[in-house]
C-alpha positions as CSV (number, residue, x, y, z in Angstrom):
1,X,0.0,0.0,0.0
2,X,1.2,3.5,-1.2
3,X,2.8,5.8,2.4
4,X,2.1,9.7,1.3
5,X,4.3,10.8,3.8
6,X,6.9,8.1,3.6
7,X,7.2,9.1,-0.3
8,X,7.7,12.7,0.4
9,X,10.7,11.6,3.3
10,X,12.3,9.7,0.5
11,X,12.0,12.2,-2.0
12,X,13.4,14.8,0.4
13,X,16.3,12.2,0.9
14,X,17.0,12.4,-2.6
15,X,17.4,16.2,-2.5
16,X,19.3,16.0,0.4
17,X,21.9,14.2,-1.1
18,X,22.7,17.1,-2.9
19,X,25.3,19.8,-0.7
20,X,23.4,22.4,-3.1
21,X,20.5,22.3,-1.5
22,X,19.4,24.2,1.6
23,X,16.9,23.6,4.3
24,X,15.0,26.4,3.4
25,X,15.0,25.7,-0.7
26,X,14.3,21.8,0.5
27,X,10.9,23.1,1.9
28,X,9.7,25.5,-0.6
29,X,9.9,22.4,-3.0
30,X,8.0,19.8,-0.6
31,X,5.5,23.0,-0.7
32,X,5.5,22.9,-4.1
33,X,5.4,19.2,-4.5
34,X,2.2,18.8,-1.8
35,X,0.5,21.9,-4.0
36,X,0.9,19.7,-7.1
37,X,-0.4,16.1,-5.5
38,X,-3.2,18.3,-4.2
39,X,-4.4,19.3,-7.4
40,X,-3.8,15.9,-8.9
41,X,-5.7,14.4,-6.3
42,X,-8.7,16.6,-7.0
43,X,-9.2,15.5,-10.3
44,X,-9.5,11.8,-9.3
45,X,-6.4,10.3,-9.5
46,X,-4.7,7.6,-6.7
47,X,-2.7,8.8,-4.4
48,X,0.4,6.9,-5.9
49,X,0.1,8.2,-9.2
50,X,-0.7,11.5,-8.3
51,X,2.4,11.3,-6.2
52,X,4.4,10.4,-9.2
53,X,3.3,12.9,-11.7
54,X,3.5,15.4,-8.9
55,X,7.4,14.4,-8.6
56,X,7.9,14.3,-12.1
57,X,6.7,17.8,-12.8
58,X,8.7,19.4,-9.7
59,X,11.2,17.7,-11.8
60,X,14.2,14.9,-10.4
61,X,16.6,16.3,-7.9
62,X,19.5,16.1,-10.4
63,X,17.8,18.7,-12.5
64,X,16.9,20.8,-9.6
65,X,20.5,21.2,-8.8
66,X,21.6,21.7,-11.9
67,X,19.1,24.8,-12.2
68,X,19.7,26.3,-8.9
69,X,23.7,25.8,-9.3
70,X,23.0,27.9,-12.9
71,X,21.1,30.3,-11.5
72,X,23.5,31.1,-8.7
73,X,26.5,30.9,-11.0
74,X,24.4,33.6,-12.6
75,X,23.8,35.7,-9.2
76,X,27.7,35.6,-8.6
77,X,28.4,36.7,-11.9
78,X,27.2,40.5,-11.8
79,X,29.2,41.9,-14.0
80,X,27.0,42.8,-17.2
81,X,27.8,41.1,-20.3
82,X,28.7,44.3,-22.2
83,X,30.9,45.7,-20.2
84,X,34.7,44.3,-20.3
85,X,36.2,43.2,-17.0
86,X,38.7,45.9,-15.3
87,X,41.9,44.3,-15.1
């Protein structure tokens, strides 16, 4: 028998395994993941499967990462594109 709450532990695992993200980011995505099943769930679907398509648009923590490391490799880089570097 499908565990809700034992799915979302392992699938906070999963993101854990990644140093990139933080407690804080972990949250907002279980947030965004329990939105998702919600909705799913509404419109009649198990809880397993809503589960998984929930998961699979959140996206796999692999891709996360490589987003968020993007993004902050972006935030580091503040320099504007046009403008040459000083030195």
């Amino acid at each position: 028998m499908f565990e809700l709450e034992k799915a979302i532990r392992e699938w906070k695992g999963s993101l854990h395994k990644h140093e990139i993200f933080e407690v804080a980011l972990v949250a907002d995505l279980e947030l965004q993941l329990r939105d998702i099943f919600d909705a799913l769930k509404g419109k009649g679907l198990t809880e397993e499967e809503a589960f998984r398509r929930a998961a699979a648009q959140v996206g796999t923590p692999e891709a996360i990462a490589a987003e968020y490391r993007k993004n902050r490799a972006l935030a580091l880089d503040r320099r504007r594109p046009w403008r040459p570097g000083r030195f």
